[in-house]
N, C-alpha and C positions, 0 to 999 in steps of 0.2 A: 345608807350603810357605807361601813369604809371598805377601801382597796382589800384588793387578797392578798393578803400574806404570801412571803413563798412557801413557809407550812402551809398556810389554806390550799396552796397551789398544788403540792404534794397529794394532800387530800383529796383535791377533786380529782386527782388522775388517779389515782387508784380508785378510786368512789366509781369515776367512769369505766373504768378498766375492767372490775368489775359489775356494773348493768351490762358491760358488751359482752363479758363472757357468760351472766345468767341472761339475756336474751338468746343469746347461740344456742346454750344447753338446751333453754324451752325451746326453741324453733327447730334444733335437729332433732337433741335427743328425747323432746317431750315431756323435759323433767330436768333439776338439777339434782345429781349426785353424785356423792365420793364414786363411782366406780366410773367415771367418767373424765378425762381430763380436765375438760371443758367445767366441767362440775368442781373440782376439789379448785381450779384457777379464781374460778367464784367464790368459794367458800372461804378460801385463803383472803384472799381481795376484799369481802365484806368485811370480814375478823379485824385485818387491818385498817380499815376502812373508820370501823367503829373504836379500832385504840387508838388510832391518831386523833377521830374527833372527841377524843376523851379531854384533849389538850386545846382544843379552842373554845374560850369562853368571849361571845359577844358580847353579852349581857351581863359580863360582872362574875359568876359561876356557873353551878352547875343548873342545867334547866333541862325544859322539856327535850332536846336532840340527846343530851345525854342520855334522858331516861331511854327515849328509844332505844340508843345504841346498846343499853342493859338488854333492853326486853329482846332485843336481833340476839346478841349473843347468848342468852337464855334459849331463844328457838332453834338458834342453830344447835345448840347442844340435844337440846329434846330431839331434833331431828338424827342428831348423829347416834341417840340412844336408840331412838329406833332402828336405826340402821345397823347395827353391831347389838345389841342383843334384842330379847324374847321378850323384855318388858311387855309390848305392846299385844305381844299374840300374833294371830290372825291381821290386825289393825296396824302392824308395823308400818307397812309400805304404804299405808295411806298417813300415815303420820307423819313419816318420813316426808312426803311427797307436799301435802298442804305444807308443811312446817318450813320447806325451805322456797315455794313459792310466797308463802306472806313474807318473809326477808326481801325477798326481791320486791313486792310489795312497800316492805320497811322504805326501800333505799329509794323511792319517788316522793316519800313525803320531805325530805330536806332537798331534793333536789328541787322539787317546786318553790318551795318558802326559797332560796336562795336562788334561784334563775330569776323567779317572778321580781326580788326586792333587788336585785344587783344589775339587770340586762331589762335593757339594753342602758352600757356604760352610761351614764349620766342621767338619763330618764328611764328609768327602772321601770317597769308593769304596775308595781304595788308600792306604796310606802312602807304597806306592816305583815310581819306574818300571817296578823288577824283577816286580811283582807277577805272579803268572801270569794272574788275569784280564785283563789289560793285554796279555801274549802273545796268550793266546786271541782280543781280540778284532782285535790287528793279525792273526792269524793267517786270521779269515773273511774281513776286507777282502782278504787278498791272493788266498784263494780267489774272490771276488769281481773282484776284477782278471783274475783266468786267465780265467774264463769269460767276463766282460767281451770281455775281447781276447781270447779265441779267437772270438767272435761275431763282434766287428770286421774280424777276417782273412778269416773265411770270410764276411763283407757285401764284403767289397771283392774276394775271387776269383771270387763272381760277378755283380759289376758290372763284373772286365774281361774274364771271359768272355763277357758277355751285349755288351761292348762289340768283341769282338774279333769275333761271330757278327756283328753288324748290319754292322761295315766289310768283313769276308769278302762279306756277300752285297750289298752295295753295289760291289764293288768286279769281280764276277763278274755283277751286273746290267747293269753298263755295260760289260762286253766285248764 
């Protein structure tokens, strides 16, 4: 592969800038969201993330990183819909909640394909995105995602169970 650009350069620091502030979000606050600093720095930083890499074509045009960067900002939106209204019901905050962990999700699959084909400087890991090392390791991140968000769903069914016991008995206290 060739040299990075100082666009490419651009890119990877916001690219990074945001996995540091969606690892913080998950690690303090258990989740990335708008109601969080930590959270909107991430959401901001990915958005940007995905329109700068609208403008690097390795390959000639548009390819597969592109499509990602559609499909990321397509989920950030579902997630923002859940988040600001009622579409979802009931199911919002789990929408909400998986939707902007798979983004964080998103942003490991080019970091791999490019860490793995570019680093170390001159003798790279991989010759090709195809590589199967490159599979295997988007393949634990996403096993990492599942369990991720499986934890995340069952942290928020029993925070509205736990929420729905204390207004039950608040609400039979005052009868």
């Amino acid at each position: 592969m060739s040299a990075i650009t100082p666009f490419g350069a651009f890119h990877t620091i916001i690219s990074i800038v945001a996995l540091g502030a969606g690892a913080a979000a998950l690690v303090r606050e258990h989740g990335i969201s708008m109601r969080s600093a930590t959270g909107r720095l991430y959401i901001a930083m990915t958005i940007l993330s995905c329109v700068t890499g609208f403008f690097i074509f390795h390959h000639g045009g548009f390819g597969k990183p592109h499509a990602l960067g559609i499909v990321t900002l397509l989920v950030i939106g579902l997630a923002m819909v859940a988040d600001k209204t009622r579409t979802f019901g009931r199911l919002g905050p789990y929408v909400e909640t998986v939707a902007y962990s798979a983004t964080f999700f998103f942003h490991f699959i080019p970091t791999f394909v490019e860490s793995a084909t570019r680093l170390p400087v001159g003798a790279p890991l991989t010759s090709n995105p195809e590589d199967p090392a490159i599979h295997a390791a988007i393949g634990t991140a996403f096993l990492l995602f599942l369990l991720g968000a499986t934890a995340q769903v069952i942290a928020l069914r029993r925070k509205h169970a736990r929420g729905a016991v204390a207004s039950t008995s608040t609400s039979t206290s005052n009868a």
